[in-house]
C-alpha positions as CSV (number, residue, x, y, z in Angstrom):
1,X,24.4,-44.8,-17.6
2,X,25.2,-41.6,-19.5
3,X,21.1,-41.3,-19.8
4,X,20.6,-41.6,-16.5
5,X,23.2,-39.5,-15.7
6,X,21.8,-36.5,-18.6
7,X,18.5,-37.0,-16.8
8,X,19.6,-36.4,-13.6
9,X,21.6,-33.7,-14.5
10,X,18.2,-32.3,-16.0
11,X,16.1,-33.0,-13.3
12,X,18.6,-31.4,-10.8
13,X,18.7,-28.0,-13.2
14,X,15.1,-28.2,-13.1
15,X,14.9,-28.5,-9.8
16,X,16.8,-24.9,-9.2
17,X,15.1,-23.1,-12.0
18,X,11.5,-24.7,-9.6
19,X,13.0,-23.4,-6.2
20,X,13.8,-20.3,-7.5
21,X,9.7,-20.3,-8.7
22,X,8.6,-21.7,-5.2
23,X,10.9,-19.3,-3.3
24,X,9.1,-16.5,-5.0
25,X,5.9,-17.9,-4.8
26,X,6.7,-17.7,-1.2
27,X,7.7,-14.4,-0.6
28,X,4.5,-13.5,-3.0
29,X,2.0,-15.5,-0.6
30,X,4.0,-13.7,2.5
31,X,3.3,-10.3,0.9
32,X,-0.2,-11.2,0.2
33,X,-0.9,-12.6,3.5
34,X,0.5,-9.2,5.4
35,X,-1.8,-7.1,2.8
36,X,-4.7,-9.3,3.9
37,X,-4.0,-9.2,7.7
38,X,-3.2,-5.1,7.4
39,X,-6.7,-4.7,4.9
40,X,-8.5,-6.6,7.9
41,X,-6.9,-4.4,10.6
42,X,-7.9,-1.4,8.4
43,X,-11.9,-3.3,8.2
44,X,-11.9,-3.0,11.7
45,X,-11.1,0.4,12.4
46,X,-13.7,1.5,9.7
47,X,-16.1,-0.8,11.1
48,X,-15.0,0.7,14.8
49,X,-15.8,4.7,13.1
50,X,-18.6,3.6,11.4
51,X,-20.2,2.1,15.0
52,X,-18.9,5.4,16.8
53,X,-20.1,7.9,14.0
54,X,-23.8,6.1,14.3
55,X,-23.6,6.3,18.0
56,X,-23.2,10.0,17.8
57,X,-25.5,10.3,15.1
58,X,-28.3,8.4,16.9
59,X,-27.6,11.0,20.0
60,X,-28.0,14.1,18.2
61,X,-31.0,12.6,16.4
62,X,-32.1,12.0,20.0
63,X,-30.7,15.7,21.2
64,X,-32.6,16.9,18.5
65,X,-35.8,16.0,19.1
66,X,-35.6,17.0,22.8
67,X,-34.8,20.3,21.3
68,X,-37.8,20.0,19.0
69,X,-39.8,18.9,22.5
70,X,-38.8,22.2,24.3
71,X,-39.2,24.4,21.4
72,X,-43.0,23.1,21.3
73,X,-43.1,23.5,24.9
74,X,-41.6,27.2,24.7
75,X,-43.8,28.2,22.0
76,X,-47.0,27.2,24.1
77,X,-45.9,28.6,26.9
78,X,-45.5,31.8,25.0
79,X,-48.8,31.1,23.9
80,X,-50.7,30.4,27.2
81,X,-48.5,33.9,28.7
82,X,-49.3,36.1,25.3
83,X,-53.6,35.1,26.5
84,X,-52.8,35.7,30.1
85,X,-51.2,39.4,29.4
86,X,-54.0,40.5,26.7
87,X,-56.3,39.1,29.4
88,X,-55.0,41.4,31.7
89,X,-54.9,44.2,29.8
90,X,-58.2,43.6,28.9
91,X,-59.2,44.5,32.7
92,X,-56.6,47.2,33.1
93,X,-58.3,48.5,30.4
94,X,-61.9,48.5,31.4
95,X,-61.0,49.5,34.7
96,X,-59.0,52.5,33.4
97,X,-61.9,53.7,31.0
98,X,-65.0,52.8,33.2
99,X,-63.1,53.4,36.7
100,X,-63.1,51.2,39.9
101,X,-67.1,51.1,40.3
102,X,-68.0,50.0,36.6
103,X,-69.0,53.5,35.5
104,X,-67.3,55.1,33.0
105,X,-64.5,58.2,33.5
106,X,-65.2,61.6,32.9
């Protein structure tokens, strides 16, 4: 009986000293679940900026290259109105050196 009753008493202190263990182990899997949830909250706002940043950087890639559209445009437009003004200088000019009948000025 006093065996039984030295076990018991062993198994009982054992039994503390193990619910202490699983009480901690508790709290620890707590702690580690709220780090998991707040890294996974933390995911998805990166993920959101990431998606928001590529947005905006698709649209000025996009704003860009309408700006590289005009620019072409401009510069033949500059082009085509540089031709058109030596053109008319060209007749101002022969009109001013051989006068309104095609002969030249004295």
């Amino acid at each position: 009986m006093e065996f039984i009753l030295e076990g018991q008493a062993r198994f009982d202190a054992r039994m503390e000293k193990d619910e202490a263990r699983i009480e901690r182990l508790e709290a620890a899997f707590v702690t580690l679940v709220e780090v998991v949830r707040i890294t996974d909250e933390r995911q998805d706002k990166s993920d959101q900026r990431d998606d928001t940043f590529d947005e905006k950087l698709k649209a000025l890639a996009d704003a860009q290259s309408r700006v590289a559209e005009a620019q072409t445009k401009i510069a033949e437009a500059q082009v085509y109105g540089e031709q058109r003004l030596n053109a008319l200088i060209d007749v101002v000019d022969r009109y001013i050196t051989k006068g309104s009948n095609g002969a030249p000025q004295l």
